[in-house]
MDTraj code that builds the backbone (N, CA, C; nanometers):
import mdtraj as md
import numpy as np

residues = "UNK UNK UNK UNK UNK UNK UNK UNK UNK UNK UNK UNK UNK UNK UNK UNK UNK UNK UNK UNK UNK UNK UNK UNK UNK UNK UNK UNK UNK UNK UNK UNK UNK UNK UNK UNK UNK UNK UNK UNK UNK UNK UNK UNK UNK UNK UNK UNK UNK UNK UNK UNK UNK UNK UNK UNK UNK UNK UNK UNK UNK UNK UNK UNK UNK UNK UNK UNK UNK UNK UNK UNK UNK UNK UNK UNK UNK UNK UNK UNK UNK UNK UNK UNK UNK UNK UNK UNK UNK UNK UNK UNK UNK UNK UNK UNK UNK UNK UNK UNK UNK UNK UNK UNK UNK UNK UNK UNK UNK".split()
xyz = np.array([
    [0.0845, -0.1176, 0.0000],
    [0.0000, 0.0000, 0.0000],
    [0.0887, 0.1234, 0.0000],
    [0.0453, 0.1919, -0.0822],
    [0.1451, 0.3506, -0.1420],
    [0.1128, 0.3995, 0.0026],
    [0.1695, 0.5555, 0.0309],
    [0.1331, 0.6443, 0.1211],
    [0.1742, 0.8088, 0.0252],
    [0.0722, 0.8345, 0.0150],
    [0.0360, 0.9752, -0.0594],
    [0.0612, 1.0616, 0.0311],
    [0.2135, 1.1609, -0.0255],
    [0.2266, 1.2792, 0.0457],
    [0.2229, 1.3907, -0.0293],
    [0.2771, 1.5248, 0.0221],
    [0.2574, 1.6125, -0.0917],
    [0.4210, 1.7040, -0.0595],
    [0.4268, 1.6813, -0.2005],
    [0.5799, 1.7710, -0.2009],
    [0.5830, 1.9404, -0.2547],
    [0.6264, 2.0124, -0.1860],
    [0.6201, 2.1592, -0.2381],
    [0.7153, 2.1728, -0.3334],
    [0.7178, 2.1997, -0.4843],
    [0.8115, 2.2294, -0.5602],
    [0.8196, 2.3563, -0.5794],
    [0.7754, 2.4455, -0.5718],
    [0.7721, 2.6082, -0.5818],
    [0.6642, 2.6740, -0.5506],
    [0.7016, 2.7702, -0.4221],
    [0.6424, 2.8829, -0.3322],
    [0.5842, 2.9745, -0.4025],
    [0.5183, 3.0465, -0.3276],
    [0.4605, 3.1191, -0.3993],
    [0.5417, 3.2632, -0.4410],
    [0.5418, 3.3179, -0.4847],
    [0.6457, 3.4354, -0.5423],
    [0.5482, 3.6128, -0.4664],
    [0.6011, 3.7273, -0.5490],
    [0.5720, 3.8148, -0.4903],
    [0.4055, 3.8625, -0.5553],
    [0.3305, 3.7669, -0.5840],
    [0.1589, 3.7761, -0.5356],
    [0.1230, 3.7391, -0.6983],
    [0.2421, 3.7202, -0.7921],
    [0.1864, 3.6815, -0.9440],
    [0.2389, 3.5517, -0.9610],
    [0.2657, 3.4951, -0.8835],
    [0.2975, 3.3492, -0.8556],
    [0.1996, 3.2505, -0.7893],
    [0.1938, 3.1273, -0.8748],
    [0.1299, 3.0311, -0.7726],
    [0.2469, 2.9299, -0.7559],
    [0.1470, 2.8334, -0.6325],
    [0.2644, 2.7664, -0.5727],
    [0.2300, 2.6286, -0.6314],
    [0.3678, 2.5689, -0.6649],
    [0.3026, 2.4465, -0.7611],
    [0.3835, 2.3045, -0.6566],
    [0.2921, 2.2093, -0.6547],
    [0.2643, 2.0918, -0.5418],
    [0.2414, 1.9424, -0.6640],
    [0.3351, 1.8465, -0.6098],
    [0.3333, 1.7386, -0.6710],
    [0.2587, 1.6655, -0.5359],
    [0.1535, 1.5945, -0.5869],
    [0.1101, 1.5048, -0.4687],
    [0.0884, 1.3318, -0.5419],
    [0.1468, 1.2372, -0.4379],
    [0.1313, 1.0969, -0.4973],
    [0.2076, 1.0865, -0.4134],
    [0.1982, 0.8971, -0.4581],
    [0.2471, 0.7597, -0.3418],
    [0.4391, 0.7612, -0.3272],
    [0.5044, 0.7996, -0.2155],
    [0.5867, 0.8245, -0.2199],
    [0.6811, 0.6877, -0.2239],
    [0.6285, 0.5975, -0.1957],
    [0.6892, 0.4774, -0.2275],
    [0.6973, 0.4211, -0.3911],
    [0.6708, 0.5347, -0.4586],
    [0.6947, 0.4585, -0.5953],
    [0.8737, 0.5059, -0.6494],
    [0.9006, 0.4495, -0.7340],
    [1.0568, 0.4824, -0.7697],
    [1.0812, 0.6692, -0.8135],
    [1.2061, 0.6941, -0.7758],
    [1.2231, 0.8247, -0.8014],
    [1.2171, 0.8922, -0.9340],
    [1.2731, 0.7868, -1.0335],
    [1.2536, 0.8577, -1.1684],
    [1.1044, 0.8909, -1.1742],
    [1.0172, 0.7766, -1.1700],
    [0.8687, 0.8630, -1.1663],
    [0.7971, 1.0141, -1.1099],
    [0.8844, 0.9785, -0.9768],
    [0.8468, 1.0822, -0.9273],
    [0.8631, 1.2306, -0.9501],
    [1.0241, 1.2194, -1.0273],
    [1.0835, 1.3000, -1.0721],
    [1.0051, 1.3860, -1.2282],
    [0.9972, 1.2769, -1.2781],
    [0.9279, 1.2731, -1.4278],
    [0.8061, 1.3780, -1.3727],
    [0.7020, 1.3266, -1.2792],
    [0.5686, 1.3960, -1.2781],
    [0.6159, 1.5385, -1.2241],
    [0.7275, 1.5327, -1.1575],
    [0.7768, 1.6596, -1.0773],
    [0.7664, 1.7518, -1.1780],
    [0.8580, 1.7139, -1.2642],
    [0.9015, 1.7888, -1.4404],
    [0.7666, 1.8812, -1.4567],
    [0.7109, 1.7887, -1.4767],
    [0.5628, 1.7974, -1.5209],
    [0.4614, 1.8823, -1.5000],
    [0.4428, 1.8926, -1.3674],
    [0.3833, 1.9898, -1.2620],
    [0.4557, 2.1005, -1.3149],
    [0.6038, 2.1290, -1.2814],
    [0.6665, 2.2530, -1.2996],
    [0.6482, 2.3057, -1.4256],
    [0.6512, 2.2598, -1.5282],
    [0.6150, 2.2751, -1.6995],
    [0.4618, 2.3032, -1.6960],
    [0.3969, 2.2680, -1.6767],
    [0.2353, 2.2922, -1.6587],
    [0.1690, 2.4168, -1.5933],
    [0.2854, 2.4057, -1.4515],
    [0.2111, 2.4783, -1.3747],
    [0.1953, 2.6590, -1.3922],
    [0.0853, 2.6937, -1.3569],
    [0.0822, 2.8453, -1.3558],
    [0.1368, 2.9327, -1.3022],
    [0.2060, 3.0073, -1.3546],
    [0.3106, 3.1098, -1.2908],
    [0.3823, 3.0440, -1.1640],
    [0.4597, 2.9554, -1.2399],
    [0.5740, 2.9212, -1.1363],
    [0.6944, 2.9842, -1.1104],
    [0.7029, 3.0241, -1.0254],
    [0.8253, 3.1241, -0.9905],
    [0.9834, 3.0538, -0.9858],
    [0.9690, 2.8840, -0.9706],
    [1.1155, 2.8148, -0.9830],
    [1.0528, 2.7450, -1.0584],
    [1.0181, 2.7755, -1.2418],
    [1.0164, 2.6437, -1.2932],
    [1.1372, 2.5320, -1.3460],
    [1.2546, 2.6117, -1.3550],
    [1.3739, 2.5598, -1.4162],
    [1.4792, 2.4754, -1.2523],
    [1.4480, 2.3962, -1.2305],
    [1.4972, 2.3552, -1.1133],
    [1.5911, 2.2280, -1.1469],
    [1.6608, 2.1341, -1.1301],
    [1.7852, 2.0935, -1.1363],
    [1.7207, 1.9334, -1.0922],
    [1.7802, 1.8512, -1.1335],
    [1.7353, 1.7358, -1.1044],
    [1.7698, 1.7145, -0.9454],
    [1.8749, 1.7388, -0.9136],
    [1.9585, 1.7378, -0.8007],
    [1.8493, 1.8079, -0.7118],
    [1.8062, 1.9183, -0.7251],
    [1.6967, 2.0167, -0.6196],
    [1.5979, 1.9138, -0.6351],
    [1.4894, 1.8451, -0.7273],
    [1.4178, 1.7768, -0.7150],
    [1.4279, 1.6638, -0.6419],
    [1.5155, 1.5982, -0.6741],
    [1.5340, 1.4661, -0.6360],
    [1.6043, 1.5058, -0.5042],
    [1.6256, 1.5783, -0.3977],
    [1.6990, 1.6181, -0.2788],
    [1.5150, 1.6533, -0.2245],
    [1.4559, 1.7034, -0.2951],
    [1.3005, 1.7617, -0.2125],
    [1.2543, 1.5934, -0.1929],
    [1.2772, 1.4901, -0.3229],
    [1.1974, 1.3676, -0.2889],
    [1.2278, 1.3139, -0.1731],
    [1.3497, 1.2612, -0.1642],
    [1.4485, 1.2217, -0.0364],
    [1.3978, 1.2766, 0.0939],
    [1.4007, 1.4128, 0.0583],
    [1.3247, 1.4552, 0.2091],
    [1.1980, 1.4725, 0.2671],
    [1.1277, 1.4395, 0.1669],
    [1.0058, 1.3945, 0.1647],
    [0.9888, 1.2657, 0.2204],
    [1.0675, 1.1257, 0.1639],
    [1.0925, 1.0176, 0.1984],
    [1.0943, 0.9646, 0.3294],
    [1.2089, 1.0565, 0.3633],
    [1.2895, 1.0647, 0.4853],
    [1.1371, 1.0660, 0.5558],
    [1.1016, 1.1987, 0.5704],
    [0.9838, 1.2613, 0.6915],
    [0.8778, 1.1202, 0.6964],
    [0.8502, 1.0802, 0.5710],
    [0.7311, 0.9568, 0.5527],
    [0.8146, 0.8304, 0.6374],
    [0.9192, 0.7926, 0.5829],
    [0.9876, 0.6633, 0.6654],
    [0.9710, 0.7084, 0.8309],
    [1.0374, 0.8359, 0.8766],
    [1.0285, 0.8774, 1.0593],
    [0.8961, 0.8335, 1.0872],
    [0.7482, 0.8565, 0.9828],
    [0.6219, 0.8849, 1.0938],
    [0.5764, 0.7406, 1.1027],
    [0.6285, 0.6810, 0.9705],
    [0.6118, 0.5045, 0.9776],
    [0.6694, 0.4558, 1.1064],
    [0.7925, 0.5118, 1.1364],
    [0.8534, 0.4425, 1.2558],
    [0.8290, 0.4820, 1.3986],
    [0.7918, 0.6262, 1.4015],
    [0.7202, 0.6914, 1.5040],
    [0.5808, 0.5949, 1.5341],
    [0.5099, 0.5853, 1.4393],
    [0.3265, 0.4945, 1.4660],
    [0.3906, 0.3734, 1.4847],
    [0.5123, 0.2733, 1.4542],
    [0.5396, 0.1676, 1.5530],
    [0.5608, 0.1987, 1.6854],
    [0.6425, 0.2724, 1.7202],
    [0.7224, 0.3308, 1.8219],
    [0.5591, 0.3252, 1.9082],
    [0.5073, 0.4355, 1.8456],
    [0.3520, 0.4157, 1.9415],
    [0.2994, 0.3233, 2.0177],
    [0.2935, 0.1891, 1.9030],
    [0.2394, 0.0652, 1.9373],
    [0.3071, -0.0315, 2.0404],
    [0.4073, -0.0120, 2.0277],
    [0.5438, -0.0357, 2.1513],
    [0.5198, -0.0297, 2.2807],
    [0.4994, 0.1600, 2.2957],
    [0.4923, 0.2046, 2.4199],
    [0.3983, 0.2895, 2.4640],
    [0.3133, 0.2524, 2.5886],
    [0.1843, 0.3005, 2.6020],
    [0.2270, 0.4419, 2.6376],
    [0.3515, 0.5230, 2.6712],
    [0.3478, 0.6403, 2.7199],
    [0.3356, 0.7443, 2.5994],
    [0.4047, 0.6683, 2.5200],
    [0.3928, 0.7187, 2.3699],
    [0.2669, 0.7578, 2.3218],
    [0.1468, 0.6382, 2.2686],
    [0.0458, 0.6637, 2.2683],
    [-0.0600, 0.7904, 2.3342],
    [0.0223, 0.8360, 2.4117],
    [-0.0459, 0.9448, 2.5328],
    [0.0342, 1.0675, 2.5264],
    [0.1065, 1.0731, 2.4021],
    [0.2175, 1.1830, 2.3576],
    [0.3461, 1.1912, 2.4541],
    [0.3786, 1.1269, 2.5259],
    [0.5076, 1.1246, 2.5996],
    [0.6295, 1.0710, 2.5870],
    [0.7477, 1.1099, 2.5452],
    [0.8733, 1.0426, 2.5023],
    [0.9266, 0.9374, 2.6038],
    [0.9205, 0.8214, 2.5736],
    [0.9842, 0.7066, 2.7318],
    [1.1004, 0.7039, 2.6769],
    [1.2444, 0.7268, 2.7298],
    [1.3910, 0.6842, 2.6694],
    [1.3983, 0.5309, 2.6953],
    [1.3628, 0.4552, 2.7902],
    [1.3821, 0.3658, 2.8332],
    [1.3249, 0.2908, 2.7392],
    [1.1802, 0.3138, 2.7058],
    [1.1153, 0.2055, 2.5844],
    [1.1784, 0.2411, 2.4419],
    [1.2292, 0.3825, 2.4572],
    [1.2644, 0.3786, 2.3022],
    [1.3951, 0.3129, 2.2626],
    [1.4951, 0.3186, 2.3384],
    [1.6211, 0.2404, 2.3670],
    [1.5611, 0.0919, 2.3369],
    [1.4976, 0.0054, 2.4176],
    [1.4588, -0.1233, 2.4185],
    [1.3657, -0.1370, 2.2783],
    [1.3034, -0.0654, 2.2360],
    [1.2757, -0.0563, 2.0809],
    [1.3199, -0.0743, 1.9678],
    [1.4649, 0.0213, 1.9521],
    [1.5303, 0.0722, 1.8765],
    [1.6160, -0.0961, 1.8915],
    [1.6516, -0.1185, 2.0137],
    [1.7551, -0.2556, 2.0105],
    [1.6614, -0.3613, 1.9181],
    [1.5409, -0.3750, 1.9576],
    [1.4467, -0.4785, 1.9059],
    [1.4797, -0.4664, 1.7438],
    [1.4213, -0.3595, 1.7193],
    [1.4122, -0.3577, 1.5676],
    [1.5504, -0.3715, 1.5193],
    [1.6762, -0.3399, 1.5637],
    [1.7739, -0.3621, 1.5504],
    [1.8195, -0.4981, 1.4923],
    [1.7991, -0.5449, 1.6259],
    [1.7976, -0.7107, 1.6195],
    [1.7414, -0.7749, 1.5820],
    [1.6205, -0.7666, 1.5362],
    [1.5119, -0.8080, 1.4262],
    [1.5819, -0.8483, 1.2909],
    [1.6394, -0.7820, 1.2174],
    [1.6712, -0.7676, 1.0912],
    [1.8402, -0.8712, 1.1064],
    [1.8642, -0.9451, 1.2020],
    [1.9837, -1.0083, 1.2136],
    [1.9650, -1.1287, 1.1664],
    [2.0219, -1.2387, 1.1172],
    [1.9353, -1.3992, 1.1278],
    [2.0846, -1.4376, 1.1857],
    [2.0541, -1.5154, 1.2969],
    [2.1454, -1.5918, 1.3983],
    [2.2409, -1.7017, 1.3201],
    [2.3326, -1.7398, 1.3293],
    [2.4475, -1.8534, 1.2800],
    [2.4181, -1.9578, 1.3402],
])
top = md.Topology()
chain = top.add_chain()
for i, resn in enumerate(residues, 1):
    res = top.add_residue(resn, chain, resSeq=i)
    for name in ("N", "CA", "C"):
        top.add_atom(name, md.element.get_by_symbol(name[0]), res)
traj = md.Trajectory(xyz[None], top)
């Protein structure tokens, strides 16, 4: 299952600008993402950065990525620890967490 976020590719400018927004499943591969990025920016109405660099795009996807992978691991983290669930940081459960999942991904000799 995708998870649909929305990426800002260009702000709005000084009031004759609109702000142009790629939204879709961030788990699909980057060239795609990149491609529709293109796309949006070429399309879009009075874009104030339409000429942007693959490197600037593909650095906005990544960090887009990034933020989506943390909240995936944050809503485990939740399920973990009941203090969490109740908005409170436990070091103690997150330590014993962090080891779990750690050690999870090992297969024993």
């Amino acid at each position: 299952m995708g998870k649909n976020i929305t990426i800002q590719l260009s702000t709005c400018g000084w009031g004759y600008y609109s702000t142009c927004k790629w939204t879709g499943d961030i788990t699909r591969p980057d060239a795609e993402i990149l491609a529709e990025c293109r796309e949006e920016l070429n399309t879009g109405y009075r874009v104030d950065r339409r000429h942007q660099s693959d490197e600037e795009l593909l650095d906005r996807i990544t960090t887009a990525r990034r933020g989506w992978q943390r909240e995936e691991e944050l809503q485990s983290f939740k399920y973990f620890c009941p203090l969490a669930r109740r908005g409170h940081l436990c070091n103690i459960c997150y330590t014993q967490w962090v080891a779990a999942n750690h050690n999870a991904g090992k297969k024993e000799d």
